[in-house]
C-alpha positions as CSV (number, residue, x, y, z in Angstrom):
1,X,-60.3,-53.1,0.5
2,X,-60.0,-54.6,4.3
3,X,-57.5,-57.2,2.5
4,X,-55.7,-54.7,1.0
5,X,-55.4,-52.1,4.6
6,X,-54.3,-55.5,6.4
7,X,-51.4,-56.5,4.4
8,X,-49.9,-52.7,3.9
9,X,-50.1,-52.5,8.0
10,X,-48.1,-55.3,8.2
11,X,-45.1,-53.6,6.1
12,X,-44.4,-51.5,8.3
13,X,-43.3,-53.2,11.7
14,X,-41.3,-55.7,9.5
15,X,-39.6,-52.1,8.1
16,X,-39.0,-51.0,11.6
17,X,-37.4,-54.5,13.0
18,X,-34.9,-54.6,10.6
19,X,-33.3,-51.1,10.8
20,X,-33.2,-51.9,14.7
21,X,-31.3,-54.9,13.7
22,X,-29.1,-52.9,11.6
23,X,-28.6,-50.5,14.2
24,X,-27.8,-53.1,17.3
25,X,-25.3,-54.7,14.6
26,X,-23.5,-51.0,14.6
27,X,-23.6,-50.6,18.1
28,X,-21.7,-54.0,18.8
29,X,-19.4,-53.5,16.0
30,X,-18.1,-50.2,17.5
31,X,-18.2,-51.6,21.2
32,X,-16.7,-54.8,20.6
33,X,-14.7,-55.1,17.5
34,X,-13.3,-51.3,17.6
35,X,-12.2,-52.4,21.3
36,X,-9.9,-55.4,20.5
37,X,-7.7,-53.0,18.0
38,X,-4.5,-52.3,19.2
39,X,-4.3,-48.4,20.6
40,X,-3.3,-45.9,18.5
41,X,1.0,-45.7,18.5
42,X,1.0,-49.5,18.9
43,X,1.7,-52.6,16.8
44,X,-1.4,-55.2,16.2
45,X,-0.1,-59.0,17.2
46,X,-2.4,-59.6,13.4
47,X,-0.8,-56.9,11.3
48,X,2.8,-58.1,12.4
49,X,2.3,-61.3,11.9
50,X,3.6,-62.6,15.7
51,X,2.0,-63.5,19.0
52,X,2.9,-62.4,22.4
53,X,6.5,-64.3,22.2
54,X,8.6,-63.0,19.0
55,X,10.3,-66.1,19.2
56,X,7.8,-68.4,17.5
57,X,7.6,-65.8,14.5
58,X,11.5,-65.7,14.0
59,X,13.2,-68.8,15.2
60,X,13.6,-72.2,13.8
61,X,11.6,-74.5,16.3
62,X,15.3,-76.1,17.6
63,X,16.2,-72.5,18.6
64,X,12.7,-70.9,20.0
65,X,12.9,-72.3,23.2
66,X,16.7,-71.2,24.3
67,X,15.6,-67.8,22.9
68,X,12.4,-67.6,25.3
69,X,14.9,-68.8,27.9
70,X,17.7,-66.1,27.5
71,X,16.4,-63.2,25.8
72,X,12.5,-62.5,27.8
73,X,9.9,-60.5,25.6
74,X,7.0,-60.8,28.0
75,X,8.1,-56.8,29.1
76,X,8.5,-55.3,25.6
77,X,6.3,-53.6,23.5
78,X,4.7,-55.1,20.6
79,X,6.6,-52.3,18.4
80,X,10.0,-53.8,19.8
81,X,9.1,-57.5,18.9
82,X,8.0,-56.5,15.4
83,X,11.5,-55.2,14.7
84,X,12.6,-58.8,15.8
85,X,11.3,-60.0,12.7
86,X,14.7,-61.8,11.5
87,X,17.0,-64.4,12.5
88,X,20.6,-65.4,11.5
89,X,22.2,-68.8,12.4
90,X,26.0,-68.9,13.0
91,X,28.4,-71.9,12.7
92,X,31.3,-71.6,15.4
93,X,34.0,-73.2,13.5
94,X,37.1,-75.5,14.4
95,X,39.1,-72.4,15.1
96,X,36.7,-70.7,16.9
97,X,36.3,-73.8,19.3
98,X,37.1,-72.7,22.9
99,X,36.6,-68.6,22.2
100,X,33.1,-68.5,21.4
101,X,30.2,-70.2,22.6
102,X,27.0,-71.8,21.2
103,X,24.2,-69.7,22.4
104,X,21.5,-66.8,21.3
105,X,21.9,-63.1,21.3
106,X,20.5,-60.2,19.8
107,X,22.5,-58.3,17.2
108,X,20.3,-55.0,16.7
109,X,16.8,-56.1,15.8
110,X,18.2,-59.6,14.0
111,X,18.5,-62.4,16.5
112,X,21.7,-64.6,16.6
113,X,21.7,-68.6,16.7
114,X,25.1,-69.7,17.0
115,X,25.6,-73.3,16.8
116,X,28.7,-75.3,17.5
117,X,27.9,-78.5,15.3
118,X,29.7,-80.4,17.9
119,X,33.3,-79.2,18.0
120,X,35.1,-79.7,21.4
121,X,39.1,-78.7,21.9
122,X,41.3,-81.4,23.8
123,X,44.5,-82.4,23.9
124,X,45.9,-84.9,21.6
125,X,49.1,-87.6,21.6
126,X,51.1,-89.8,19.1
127,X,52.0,-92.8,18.6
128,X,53.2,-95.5,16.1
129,X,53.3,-99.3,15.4
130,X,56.3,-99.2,17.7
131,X,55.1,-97.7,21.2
132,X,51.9,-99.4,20.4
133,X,50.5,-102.3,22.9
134,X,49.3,-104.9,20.7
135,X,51.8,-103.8,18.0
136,X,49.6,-103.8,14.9
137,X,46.2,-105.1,17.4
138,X,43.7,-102.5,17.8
139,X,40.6,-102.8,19.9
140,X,38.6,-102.6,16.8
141,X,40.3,-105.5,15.4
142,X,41.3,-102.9,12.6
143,X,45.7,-103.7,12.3
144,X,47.5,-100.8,13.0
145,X,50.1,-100.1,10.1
146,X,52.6,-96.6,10.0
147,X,50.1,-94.7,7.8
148,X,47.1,-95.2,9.1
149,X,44.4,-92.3,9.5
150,X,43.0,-93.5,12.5
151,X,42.5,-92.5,16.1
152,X,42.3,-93.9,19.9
153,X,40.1,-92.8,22.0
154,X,39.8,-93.3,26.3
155,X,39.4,-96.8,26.8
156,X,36.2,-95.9,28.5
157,X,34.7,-94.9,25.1
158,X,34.0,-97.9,23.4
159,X,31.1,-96.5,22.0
160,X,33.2,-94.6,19.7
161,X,35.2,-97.6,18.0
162,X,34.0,-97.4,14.2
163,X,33.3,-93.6,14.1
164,X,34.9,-90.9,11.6
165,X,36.1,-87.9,13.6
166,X,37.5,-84.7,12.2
167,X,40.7,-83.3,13.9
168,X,41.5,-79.3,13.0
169,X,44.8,-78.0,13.7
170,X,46.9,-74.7,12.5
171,X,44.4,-74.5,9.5
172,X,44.2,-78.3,8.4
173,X,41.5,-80.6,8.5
174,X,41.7,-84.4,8.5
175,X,39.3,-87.1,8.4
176,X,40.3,-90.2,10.5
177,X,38.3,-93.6,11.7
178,X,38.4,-94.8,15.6
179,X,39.7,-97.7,15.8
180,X,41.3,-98.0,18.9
181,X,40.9,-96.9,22.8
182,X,43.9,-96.4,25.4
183,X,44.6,-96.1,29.0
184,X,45.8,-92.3,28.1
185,X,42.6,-90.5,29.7
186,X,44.4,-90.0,33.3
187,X,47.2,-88.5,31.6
188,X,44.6,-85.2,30.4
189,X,44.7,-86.4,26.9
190,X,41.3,-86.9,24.9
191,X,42.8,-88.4,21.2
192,X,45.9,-90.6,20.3
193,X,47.0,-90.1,16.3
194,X,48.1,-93.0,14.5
195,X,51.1,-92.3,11.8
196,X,48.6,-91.0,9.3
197,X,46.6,-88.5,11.1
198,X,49.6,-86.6,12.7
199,X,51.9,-86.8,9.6
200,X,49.1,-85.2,7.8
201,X,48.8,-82.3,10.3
202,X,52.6,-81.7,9.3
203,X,54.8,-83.6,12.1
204,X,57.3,-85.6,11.4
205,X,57.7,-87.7,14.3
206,X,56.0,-88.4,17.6
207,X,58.5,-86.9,19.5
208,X,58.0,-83.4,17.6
209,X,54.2,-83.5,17.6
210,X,54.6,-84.3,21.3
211,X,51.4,-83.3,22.8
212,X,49.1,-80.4,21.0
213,X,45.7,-79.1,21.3
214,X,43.4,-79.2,18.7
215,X,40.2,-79.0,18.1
216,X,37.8,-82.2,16.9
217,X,34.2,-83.7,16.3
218,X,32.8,-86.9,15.8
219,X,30.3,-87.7,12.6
């Protein structure tokens, strides 16, 4: 009988320690975890998905860091960085060279990457086989003939020699090859068009494509 009284007294403190346990755990869970919520009216950084800077959640990795630069987020509300939630990349294209620039903005809650995939505008001359200073020589060591779809480029840009550019003017597109450089940089002129590459953009001499802006990149 003693064995019996012994073991059923020692039930009951085993009972007792773990509904305190269970209790403490409730306590904590309210203090702690109920704490760390967001408040009532505002978005949780876990249930939209972001952290404190929007950007990581909606931009590329390329374009996060101009967007932390222009557009700040450290003042707005968690609800106003949720809406961010979407991004649209824009190309500038060869007509839009020299009106719009590459750069972020916000267009209602999407965010705006424009990118200018290296288009430039400059001003861009002619010449032939005749007006040429090595005749058919080019710094490249390409020959020079009447049709040819290349380019010169500053003599100071040798760098260039062997690269395709595309040259955009009044709606046309064409693909040429540098191939040779000029003294024609202190005249404010960035290209010279060989016989091909101006023909192709619809003149019919030097003299009538004279000088003309258009817009170009290099591949």
């Amino acid at each position: 009988m003693a064995r019996r009284a012994t073991g059923r007294f020692r039930v009951i403190p085993l009972t007792v320690m773990v509904a305190f346990a269970i209790i403490v755990a409730a306590v904590f869970a309210v203090t702690h975890v109920g704490a760390a919520q967001a408040a009532p009216g505002q978005d949780s950084t876990t249930a939209i998905g972001v952290s404190a800077n929007a950007s990581e959640a909606t931009l590329p990795a390329d374009a996060a860091s101009k967007f932390a630069t222009d557009i700040s987020t450290s003042n707005a509300s968690l609800s106003q960085a949720s809406a961010r939630t979407g991004y649209e990349v824009k190309t500038i294209g060869p007509e839009q060279v020299g009106e719009q620039t590459a750069g972020i903005a916000l267009e209602g809650d999407t965010v705006v990457v424009t990118r200018d995939e290296g288009w430039q505008q400059g001003s861009a001359s002619a010449y032939t086989l005749a007006c040429n200073d090595g005749y058919d020589a080019t710094a490249s060591g390409v020959l020079l003939t009447e049709n040819s779809m290349t380019v010169a480029v500053p003599a100071s840009r040798t760098d260039l020699l062997g690269r395709t550019v595309e040259i955009y003017y009044n709606g046309l597109t064409v693909t040429a090859t540098v191939t040779d450089t000029g003294g024609f940089a202190p005249l404010g002129r960035d290209l010279d068009l060989a016989g091909g590459v101006w023909r192709a953009l619809g003149a019919s001499s030097t003299e009538e494509w004279g000088v003309r802006t258009v817009s170009y990149r290099f591949l």
